[in-house]
C-alpha positions, 0 to 999 in steps of 0.5 A, a space after each residue: 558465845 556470850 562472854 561471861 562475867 568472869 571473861 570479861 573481868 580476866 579481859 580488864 585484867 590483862 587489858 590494863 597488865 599491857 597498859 602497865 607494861 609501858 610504864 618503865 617501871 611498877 604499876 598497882 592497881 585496885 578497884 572495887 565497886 562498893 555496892 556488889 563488893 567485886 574487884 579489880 587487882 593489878 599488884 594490889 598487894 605491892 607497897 608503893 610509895 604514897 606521896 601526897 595521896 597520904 594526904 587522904 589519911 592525914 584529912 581523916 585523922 583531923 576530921 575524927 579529932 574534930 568529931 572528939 571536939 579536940 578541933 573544930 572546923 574554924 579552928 586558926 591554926 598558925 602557920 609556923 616559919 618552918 614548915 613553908 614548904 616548896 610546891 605550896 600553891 595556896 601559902 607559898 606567897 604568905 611571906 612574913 611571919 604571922 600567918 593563921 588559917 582555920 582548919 577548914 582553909 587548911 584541908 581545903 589547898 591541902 587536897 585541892 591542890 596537894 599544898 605542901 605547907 597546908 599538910 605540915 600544919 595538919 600534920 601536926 595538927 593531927 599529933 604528927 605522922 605517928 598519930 595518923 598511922 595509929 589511926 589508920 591501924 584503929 581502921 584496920 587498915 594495915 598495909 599502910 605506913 606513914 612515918 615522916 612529915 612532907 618536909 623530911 619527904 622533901 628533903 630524901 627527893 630532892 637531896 639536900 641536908 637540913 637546912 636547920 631547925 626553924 628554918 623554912 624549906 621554901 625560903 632555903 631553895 629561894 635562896 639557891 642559884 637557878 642551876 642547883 634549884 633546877 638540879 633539885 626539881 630534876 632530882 625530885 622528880 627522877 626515879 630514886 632508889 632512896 625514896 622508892 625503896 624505903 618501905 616508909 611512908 608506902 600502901 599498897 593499893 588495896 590498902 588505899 581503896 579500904 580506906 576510900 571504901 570507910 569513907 564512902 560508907 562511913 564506916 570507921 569515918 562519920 557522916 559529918 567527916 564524910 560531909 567535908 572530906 567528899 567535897 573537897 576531894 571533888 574539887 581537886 584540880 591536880 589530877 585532871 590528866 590522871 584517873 579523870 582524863 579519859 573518863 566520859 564528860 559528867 563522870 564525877 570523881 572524887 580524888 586524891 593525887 601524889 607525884 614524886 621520884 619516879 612516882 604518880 598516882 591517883 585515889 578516887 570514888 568515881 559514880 558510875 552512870 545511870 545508877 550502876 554505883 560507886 567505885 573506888 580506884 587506885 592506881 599507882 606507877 613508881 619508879 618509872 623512867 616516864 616522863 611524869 606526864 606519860 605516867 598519868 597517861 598511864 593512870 588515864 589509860 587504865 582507869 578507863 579501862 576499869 570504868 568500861 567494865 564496870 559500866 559494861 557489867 553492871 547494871 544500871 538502876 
């Protein structure tokens, strides 16, 4: 008997739950294909912490505060002393005061490369985490909260109090000896509690793909916004292990990754082949005992799956 559609999509449900049992810990999964509207679920519903995915929401929130004229693209933007955050690739080496990058420089190493420092910069240049959950709720997406800045997030992971206001983060831990500095960065990546279970700063994975889906249709997000975001996102170099990593050679992908405490996840548009569309995948693991590595091989693992049943299922144009 051939198997129905229907057979097939309860196949890729249960295919990627016994992907998801190897997690030690919590894996959500979200897939829609954008064209025919039919998804895929695996906790979908379930808050996850977002980590550096929420860099997605702040893009979009600057990018509409461009399409107001409040900004623009080539806006310099000073970098202030106290937001050089750790696990900023592209500024961490900018060490003496005076630093300014336009806004495009700044989203750029903000989702190519996860740049802390770059993030905080737009965070404010976005009106703080506030603004950008208000924004989120003007989309209508509502399983989504955003409340703190990367450097408060920084702080909670890797258990360390305030350095004090004006201070640099990324200056504070260069002065720390290497045990406590490789103490930090072990604790930062570990599950923990303190940051997993606080419903700040959390989206569910359906959340997430409504808002991949607004940009891939522009919907709720201009063409122009859509023109910038999208290229960047295709970009991105810190996911090649993750949604990515398993995919056939040429598949383009637009993502956006996080990784923290227990956490890593993955929010892309993937272009299926020969004409079938476009899909937008989430997938989540949080409070995992993996080792982060072994956590994107998880994503690997089901993204692949839920690329094999669209391919499978839908025709080809």
């Amino acid at each position: 008997m051939t198997p129905t559609e229907a057979d097939l999509r309860a196949g890729a449900e249960a295919e990627i739950a016994r992907i998801a049992g190897y997690a030690q810990g919590t894996v959500g999964v979200a897939a829609l294909h954008l064209e025919s509207g039919r998804a895929i679920a695996h906790n979908a519903g379930e808050m996850f912490p977002m980590a550096s995915t929420v860099k997605v929401p702040i893009a979009v929130t600057v990018l509409e505060l461009i399409d107001r004229g409040k900004l623009a693209l080539s806006t310099q933007l000073a970098v202030e002393p106290a937001e050089f955050n750790p696990s900023s690739t592209a500024l961490e080496e900018f060490l003496h005061p005076g630093v300014s990058l336009s806004v495009h420089n700044l989203l750029e190493p903000m989702i190519t490369r996860s740049d802390n420092t770059a993030t905080d910069v737009m965070y404010r240049a976005a009106g703080g985490p506030e603004a950008v959950q208000r924004h989120m709720q003007s989309l209508g997406i509502q399983e989504m909260r955003i409340s703190r800045n990367i450097r408060a997030l920084l702080l909670v992971l890797f258990g360390v109090p305030d350095p004090g206001a004006g201070v640099s983060l990324l200056q504070w831990m260069r002065e720390q000896d290497a045990a406590k500095l490789a103490a930090m960065r072990l604790r930062a990546q570990a599950p923990n509690p303190l940051y997993s279970d606080d419903p700040r700063d959390q989206a569910s994975p359906r959340a997430m793909v409504e808002l991949l889906q607004r940009i891939a249709h522009a919907d709720g997000v201009s063409d122009a916004a859509r023109s910038v975001l999208l290229p960047i996102m295709q970009r991105t170099s810190t996911g090649v292990r993750r949604i990515r990593g398993r995919l056939p050679q040429g598949v383009a992908v637009a993502d956006k990754t996080g990784s923290a405490a227990g956490t890593t996840n993955d929010a892309g548009l993937v272009t299926l082949p020969g004409g079938r569309g476009m899909l937008a995948l989430v997938v989540n693991v949080k409070a995992s005992s993996l080792a982060p590595g072994e956590r994107e091989d998880i994503i690997a693992d089901v993204a692949r799956t839920v690329y094999d049943y669209y391919v499978i299922t839908m025709r080809a144009g």
